[in-house]
N, C-alpha and C positions, 0 to 999 in steps of 0.2 A: 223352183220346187216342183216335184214329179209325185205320183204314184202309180204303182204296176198294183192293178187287180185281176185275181184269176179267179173267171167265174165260172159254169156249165154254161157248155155251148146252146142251148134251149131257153138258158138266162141272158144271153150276149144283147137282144132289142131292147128288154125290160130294163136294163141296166144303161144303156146310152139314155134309152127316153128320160131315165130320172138324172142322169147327168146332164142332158139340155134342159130340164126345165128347172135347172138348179145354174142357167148359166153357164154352163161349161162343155156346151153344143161342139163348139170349136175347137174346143182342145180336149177331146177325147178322142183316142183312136181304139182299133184293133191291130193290137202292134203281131200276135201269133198265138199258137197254142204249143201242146206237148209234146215231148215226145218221148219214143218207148226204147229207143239205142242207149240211155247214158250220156248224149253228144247236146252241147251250147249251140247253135247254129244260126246266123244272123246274117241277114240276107237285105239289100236295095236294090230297087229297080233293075230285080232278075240277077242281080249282082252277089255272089257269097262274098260279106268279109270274115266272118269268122264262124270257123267249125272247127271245134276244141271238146275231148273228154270230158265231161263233166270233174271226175277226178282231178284233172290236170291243172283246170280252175280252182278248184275248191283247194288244192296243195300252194299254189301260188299264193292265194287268198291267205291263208293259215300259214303259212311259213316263218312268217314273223312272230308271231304268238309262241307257235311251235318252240323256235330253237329261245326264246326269253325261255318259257317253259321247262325246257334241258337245262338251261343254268341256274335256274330256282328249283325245280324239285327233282322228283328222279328223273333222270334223262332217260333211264330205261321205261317207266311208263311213257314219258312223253313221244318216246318214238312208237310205241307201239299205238297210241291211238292217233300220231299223224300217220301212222300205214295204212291204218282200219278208213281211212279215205278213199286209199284203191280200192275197199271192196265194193263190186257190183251183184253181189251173189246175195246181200244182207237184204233180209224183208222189213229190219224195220221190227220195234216195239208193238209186242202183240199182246195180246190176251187171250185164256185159254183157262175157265175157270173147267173143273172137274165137277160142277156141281150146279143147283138149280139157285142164283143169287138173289130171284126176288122171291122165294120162299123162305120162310120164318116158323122154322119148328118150335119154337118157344110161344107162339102165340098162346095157346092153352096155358101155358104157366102163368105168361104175364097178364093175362083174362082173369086168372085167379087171385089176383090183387098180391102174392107173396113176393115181396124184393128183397131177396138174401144182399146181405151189407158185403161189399168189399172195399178197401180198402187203398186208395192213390196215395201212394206212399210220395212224400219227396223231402228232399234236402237243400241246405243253402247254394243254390247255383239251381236248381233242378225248374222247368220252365214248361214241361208237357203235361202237365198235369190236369188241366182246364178238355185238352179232346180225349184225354187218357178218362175220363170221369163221365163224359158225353158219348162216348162209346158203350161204357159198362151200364151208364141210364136207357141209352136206346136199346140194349139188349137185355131190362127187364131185373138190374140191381140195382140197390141204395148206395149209390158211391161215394165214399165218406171221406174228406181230408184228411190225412193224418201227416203232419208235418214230424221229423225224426225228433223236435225237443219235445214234443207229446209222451213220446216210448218213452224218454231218457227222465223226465220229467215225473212221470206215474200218470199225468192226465187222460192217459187212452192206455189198452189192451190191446193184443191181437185179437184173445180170446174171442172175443166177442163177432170175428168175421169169418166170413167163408174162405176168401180170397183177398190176397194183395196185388198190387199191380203198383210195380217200380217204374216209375218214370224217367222221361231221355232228360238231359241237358245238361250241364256241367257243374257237377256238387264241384265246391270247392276249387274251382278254377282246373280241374283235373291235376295239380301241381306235385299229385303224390302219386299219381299213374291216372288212368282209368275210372273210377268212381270207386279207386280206394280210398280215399280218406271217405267217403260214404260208409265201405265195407268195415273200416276198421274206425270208424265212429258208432259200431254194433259190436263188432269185437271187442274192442278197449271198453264197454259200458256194460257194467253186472248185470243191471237194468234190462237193457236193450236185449243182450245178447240171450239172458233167460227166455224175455219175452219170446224174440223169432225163435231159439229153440227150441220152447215149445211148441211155437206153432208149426214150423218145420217137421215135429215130429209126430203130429196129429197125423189117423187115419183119415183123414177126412177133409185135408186142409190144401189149396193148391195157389200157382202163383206164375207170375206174368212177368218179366222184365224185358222192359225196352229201352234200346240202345244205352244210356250211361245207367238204367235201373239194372240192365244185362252183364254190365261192365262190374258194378255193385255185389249182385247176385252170385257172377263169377267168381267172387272174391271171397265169398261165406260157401261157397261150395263143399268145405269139408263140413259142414252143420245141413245141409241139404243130402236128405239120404240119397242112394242112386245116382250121384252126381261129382261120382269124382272123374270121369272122362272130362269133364267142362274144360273149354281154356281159360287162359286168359288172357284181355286185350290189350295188344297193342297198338304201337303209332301203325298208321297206313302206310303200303310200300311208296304211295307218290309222295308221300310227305307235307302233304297238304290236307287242312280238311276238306271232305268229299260233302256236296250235296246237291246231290241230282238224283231221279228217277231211274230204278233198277229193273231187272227181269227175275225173279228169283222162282225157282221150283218146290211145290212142298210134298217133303218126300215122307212116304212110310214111316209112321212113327208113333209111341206109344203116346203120343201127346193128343190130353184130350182137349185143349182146345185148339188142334188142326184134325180132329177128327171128320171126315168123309171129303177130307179137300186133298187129301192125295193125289200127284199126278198132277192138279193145278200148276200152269204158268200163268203168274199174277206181277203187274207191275205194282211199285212199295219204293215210296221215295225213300234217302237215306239222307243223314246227315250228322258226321262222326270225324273224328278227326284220328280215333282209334278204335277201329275197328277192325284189326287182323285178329286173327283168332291165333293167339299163340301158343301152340300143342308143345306139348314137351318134346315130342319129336313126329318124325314124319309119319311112324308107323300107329304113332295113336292117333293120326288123324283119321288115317284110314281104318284102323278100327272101332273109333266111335261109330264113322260110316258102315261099317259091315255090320256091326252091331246093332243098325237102326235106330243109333239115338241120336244122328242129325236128322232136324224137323226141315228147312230151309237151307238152298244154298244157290250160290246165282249161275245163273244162265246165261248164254248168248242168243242173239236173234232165234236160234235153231232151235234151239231148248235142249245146248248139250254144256253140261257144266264148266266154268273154264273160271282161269286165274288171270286170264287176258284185262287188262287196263284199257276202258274206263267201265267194262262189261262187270268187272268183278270190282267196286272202286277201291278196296282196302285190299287185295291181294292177298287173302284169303287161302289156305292150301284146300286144294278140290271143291271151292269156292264156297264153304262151310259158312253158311251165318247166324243158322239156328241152330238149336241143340235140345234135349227135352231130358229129365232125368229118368232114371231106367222103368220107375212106373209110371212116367207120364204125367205126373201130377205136376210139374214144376217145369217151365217154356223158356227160355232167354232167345231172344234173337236181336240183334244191332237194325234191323229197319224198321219203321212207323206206322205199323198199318193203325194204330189210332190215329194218324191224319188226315186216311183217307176210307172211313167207314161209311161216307156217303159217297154216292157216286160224282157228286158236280164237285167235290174235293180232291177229287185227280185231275191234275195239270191237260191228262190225255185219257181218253177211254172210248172204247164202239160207240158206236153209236144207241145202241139197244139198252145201252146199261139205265136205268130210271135213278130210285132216290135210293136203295141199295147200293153200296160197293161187294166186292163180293170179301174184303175184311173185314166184314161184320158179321161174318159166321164164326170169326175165330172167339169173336164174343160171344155169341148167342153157345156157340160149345160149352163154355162156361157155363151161360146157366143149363141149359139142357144136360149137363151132367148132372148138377143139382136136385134134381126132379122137382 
């Protein structure tokens, strides 16, 4: 049994000493350090046996994965991110907020003791509702459970909230698409469907959907004013569920809770097993986009939009993941940023980032709309 540690060369003494007086004096070496080529190179007694691409290893390594990969899901994503191996031009998952992350414009509000009620909506299968709830408390609301037999039931109102916030996870086993049988357990219910109705049709009323609450949401879009651009979701193009950390850009849009993050490249894990956005055709994908009512769409290393697998994981056209309704008041987008509204909740983040994430402004927009 081995281990390779890699340390700062200024830590290289402080790190043997605690390895001798833990015993293991003798079998610690300095086997090398970095380098800045791309190239493996391994070397004895003045002797090279191996200098190899790093690529050329890492293909070898992954080939077998790779081509199982090509016969379980699409072979066309599979090939395209065994290529994304040769690239040596990629910097790497970055971050790149457009804004100040440990600042808290709602401080004043939330000083004032006032916590507008919103509302975590979910359904039988639905599972985020727990950081969906702990997101909208640290941003200064009363975030109330409201399970869907509450509506259907009479036990709760909308009336009585600011805001909803639809939650991810799998109403329903998704067995009827997407978080239709969500949608159309609102539809089908005199009940239900009066209630978001009305609420939909309040001046004053706004609303969150994330990932299967987006799928939901996309599905009531003709009862959502402003919102008949939305798509709606389907399977992913690799045909697998996706959940991995993404790059997404948030772009110009009337949505007030991405309001002054514009311009931001923010990593936002995903995790969806349908999540393509599927527009009725090509040309209204790009015209939601011209129109400015996509909020979020994903990026590559570079920060230029792409449909490229596993950069875009659901294949996506013009790598759309968010969308806002024409007045902004109403958000869907398929990734999580209530996962990661703290910073020690991202898998990966700068170094500088504290106990802020910088998606907790999408909440604190909320209230700061509020006043």
């Amino acid at each position: 049994m081995g281990a390779l540690l890699q340390v700062r060369h200024c830590d290289t003494d402080t790190v043997l000493e605690a390895l001798r007086v833990a015993g293991l004096g003798r079998h610690s070496h300095v086997l090398g350090t970095l380098r800045d080529d791309d190239r493996v190179v391994i070397s004895s007694a003045g002797r090279v046996l191996l200098d190899e691409p790093r690529a050329r290893l890492q293909r070898a390594w992954s080939e077998t994965s790779y081509r199982l990969q090509a016969l379980r899901d699409n072979p066309a994503c599979a090939e395209e991110e065994f290529a994304a191996l040769d690239e040596r031009d990629d910097p790497g998952l970055r971050a790149q907020p457009g804004f100040d992350i440990d600042a808290d414009p709602c401080a004043p509000l939330i000083n004032s003791g006032a916590r507008p009620r919103v509302a975590i909506l979910r359904e039988q299968g639905v599972n985020g509702q727990v950081e969906m709830a702990a997101a909208f408390e640290r941003a200064g609301f009363q975030p109330v459970d409201v399970h869907m037999s509450d509506l259907i039931a009479g036990r709760t109102d909308l009336a009585g909230f600011s805001g909803i916030a639809a939650c991810g996870g799998f109403s329903y086993g998704d067995v009827l698409g997407a978080g239709q049988g969500w949608a159309r357990s609102i539809l089908f219910n005199d009940r239900a469907r009066e209630a978001f109705a009305a609420f939909f049709d309040r001046a004053d009323s706004w609303g969150l959907g994330v990932c299967n609450g987006c799928q939901m949401m996309a599905g009531l879009k003709a009862m959502i004013p402003g919102a008949g651009h939305w798509p709606l979701f389907r399977r992913n193009l690799s045909e697998q569920f996706e959940a991995r950390v993404s790059l997404v850009e948030v772009l110009p849009s009337p949505s007030l809770l991405l309001r002054g993050m514009e311009g931001s490249l923010l990593p936002v894990p995903v995790a969806h097993g349908e999540g393509y956005a599927g527009f009725e055709s090509a040309a209204a994908a790009g015209n939601a986009l011209e129109a400015g009512h996509v909020a979020l769409r994903y990026v590559d290393h570079h920060g230029r939009a792409t449909e490229r697998y596993p950069l875009n994981p659901n294949g996506s056209p013009l790598g759309i993941t968010g969308l806002t309704s024409e007045d902004g008041r109403f958000t869907i987008m398929m990734p999580h940023p209530e996962r990661v509204f703290r910073g020690v909740t991202n898998s990966w983040h700068p170094d500088d980032w504290g106990e802020d994430g910088p998606w907790l402004r999408l909440f604190r927009n909320a209230r700061l709309a509020l006043g």
